[in-house]
N, C-alpha and C positions, 0 to 999 in steps of 0.2 A: 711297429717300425720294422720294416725289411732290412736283413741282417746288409746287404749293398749303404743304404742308406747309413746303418751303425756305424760302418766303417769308415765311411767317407765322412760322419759328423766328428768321428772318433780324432781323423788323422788329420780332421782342420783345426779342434780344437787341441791337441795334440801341437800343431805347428805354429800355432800363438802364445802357448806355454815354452815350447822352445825359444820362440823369439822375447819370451821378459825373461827367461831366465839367461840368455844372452846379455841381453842389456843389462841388468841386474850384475849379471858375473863382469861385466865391463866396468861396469860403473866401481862398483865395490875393488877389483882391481886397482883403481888410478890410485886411491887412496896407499897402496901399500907398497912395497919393496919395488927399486926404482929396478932390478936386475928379474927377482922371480917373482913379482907380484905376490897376491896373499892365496893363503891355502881356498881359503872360502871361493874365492872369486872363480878363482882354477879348477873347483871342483862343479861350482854353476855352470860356469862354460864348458867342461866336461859332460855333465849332464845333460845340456842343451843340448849337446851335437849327436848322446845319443839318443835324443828324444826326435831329436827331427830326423835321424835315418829313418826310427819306424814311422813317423809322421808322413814321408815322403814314400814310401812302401805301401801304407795302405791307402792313400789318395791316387798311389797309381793303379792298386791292385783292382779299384772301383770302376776303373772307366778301361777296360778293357779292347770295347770296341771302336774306342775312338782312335787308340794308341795299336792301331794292328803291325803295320811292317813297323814306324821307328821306335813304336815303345818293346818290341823284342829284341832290335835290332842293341837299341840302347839299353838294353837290362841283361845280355848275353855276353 
């Protein structure tokens, strides 16, 4: 497998983790404190969002050639 290929299998499957672990920390929130929700929940969804920055990092760092002026423009 070419290391192009790793990353981009990396950062989708990467980006589907983030999103149960969203839902997951959603769900298990409703259940708890009507003001600060539960620890668990808050720490899922914490997790989540930093799963999918690097999720979204290397799905774009893959396709370089597609993204020339707005994907510099947008990551500058």
């Amino acid at each position: 497998m070419s290391p192009s290929a790793a990353i981009r299998w990396g950062g989708g499957l990467t980006s589907v983790a983030a999103g149960l672990l969203l839902l997951l920390g959603h769900i298990v929130n409703v259940g708890g404190d009507t003001e600060y929700g539960t620890v668990l929940g808050g720490t899922l969804v914490l997790s989540a969002h930093a799963l999918l920055v690097f999720a979204l990092v290397a799905l774009w760092a893959c396709r370089p050639s597609v993204a020339v002026l707005w994907g510099r423009w947008g990551w500058s």
